[in-house]
N, C-alpha and C positions, 0 to 999 in steps of 0.2 A: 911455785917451789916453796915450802915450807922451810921455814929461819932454825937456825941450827939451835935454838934457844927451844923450839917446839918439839921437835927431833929427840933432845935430851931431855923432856920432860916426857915425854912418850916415851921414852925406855927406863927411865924409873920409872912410871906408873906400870908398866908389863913385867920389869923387876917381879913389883908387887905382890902380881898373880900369882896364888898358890896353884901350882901343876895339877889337873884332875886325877884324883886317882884312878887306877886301870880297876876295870869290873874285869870281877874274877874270871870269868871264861875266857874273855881277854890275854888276861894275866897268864892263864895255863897256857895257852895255846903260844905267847912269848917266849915261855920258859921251854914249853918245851922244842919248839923250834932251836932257840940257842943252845941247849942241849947237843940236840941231833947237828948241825952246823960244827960243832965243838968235837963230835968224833963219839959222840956216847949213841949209843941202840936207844932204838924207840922203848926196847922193854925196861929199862935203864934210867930213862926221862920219865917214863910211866910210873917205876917205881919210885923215882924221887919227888915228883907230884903228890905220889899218893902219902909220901910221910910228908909232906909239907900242908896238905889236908888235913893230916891228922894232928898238929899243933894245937893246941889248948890255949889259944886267943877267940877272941872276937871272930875276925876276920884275915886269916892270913895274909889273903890274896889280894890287899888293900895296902901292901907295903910297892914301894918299886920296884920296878923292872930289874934293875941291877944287884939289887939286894936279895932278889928271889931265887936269880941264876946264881949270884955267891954260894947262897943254902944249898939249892940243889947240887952244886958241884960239890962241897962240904959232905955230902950225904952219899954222894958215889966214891966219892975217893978216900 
């Protein structure tokens, strides 16, 4: 059994981990599930994908999960 001294050094050091970002196809396929889930049409999810695509960054689709579905619903409603 591991000493709770070891336990709590393991969970700051996982702290630490910055979370992977999601690759983009991923990422779509997230967004637009929670979309669809959320009450919106696939043509709906489609279209707020496709203006989240067309942002004038880097890489959109490199931001998170939550912050993606925000936009999108920003964008339908």
């Amino acid at each position: 059994m591991a000493s709770p001294s070891a336990i709590g050094s393991l969970a700051v050091e996982a702290s630490h981990v910055a979370p992977e970002p999601p690759r983009s196809d991923d990422a779509r396929k997230h967004v637009r599930a929670a979309l669809l889930t959320l009450g919106f049409r696939g043509v709906e999810a489609d279209r707020a994908i496709l203006v989240i695509n067309r942002k004038e960054c880097d890489d959109p689709w490199r931001r998170p999960i939550e912050i993606l579905v925000r936009e999108a619903i920003c964008i339908l409603t």
